[in-house]
C-alpha positions in Angstrom: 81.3 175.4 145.5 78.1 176.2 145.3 74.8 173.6 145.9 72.8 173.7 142.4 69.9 171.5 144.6 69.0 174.7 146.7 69.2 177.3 144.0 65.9 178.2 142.8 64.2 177.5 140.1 61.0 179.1 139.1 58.4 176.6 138.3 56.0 176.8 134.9 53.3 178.9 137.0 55.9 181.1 138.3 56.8 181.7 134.8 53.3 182.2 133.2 52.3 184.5 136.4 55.5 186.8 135.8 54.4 187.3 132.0 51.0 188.3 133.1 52.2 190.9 135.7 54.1 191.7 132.6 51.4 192.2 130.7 49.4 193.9 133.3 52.1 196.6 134.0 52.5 197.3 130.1 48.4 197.2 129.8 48.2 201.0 130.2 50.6 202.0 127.8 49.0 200.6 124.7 46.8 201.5 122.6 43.1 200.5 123.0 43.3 197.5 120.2 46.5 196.0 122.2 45.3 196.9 125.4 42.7 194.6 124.7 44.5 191.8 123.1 47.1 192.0 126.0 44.0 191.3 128.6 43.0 188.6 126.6 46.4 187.2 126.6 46.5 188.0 130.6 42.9 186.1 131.2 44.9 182.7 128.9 47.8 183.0 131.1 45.4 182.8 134.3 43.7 180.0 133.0 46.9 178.4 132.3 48.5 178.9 135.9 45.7 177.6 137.8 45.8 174.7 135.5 49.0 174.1 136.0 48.4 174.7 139.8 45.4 172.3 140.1 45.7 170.0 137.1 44.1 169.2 134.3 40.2 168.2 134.3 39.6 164.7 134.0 39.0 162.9 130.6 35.2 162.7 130.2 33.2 162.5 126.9 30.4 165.1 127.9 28.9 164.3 124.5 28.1 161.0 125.1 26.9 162.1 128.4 24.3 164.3 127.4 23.1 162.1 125.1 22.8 159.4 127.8 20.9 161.7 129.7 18.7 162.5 126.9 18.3 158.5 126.5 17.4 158.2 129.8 20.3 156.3 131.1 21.0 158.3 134.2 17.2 158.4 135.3 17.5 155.9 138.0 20.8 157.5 139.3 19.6 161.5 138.5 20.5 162.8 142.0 24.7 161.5 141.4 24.6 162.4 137.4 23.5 165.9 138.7 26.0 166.2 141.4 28.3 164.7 138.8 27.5 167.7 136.0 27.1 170.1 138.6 31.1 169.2 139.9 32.6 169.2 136.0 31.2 172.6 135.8 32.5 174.0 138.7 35.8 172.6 137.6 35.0 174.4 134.6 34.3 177.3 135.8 37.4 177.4 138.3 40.0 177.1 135.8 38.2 179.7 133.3 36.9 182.5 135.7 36.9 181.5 139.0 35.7 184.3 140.8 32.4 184.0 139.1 31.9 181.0 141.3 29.6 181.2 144.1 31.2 181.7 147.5 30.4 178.2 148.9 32.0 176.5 146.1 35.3 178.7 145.8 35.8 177.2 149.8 35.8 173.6 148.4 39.0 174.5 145.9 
């Protein structure tokens, strides 16, 4: 009989990389409007994985943050709000397009 426990399974990252290899290997053969859309679709699916991979971002209401900062609220406390907005957006930025990230920050992830 065979052990179900050891038999793999392909996890939801798995799945989303194997339709953008998919989409990647099939790239070539369309035409330049789907060629396009099918990049687009590959970029989502990238975004997606590393998502999945690392989680989603925290729950933060950025509005209300910028206008605080705007108010003045964070002035006594600038150097942390700073570090703060400067984290969020690298967190940003390494889901969306991470290799536009600068070198030093890519080692922290």
């Amino acid at each position: 009989m065979t052990d179900l426990t050891t038999h793999y399974r392909p996890t939801t990252a798995d799945l989303v990389r194997t339709v953008a290899d998919f989409l990647t290997s099939i790239g070539p053969k369309l035409e330049s409007g789907d060629r396009y859309t099918a990049l687009v679709c590959k970029h989502i699916l990238g975004m997606v994985e590393r998502e999945l991979l690392s989680g989603p971002l925290q729950p933060l209401n950025e509005a209300d943050l910028a206008a605080d900062i705007r108010a003045g609220a964070h002035d006594e406390t600038w150097r942390r709000t700073f570090e703060a907005v400067l984290n969020r957006t690298i967190e940003r930025v390494a889901l969306v397009k991470p290799d536009h990230l600068a070198a030093i920050h890519r080692a922290n992830r």
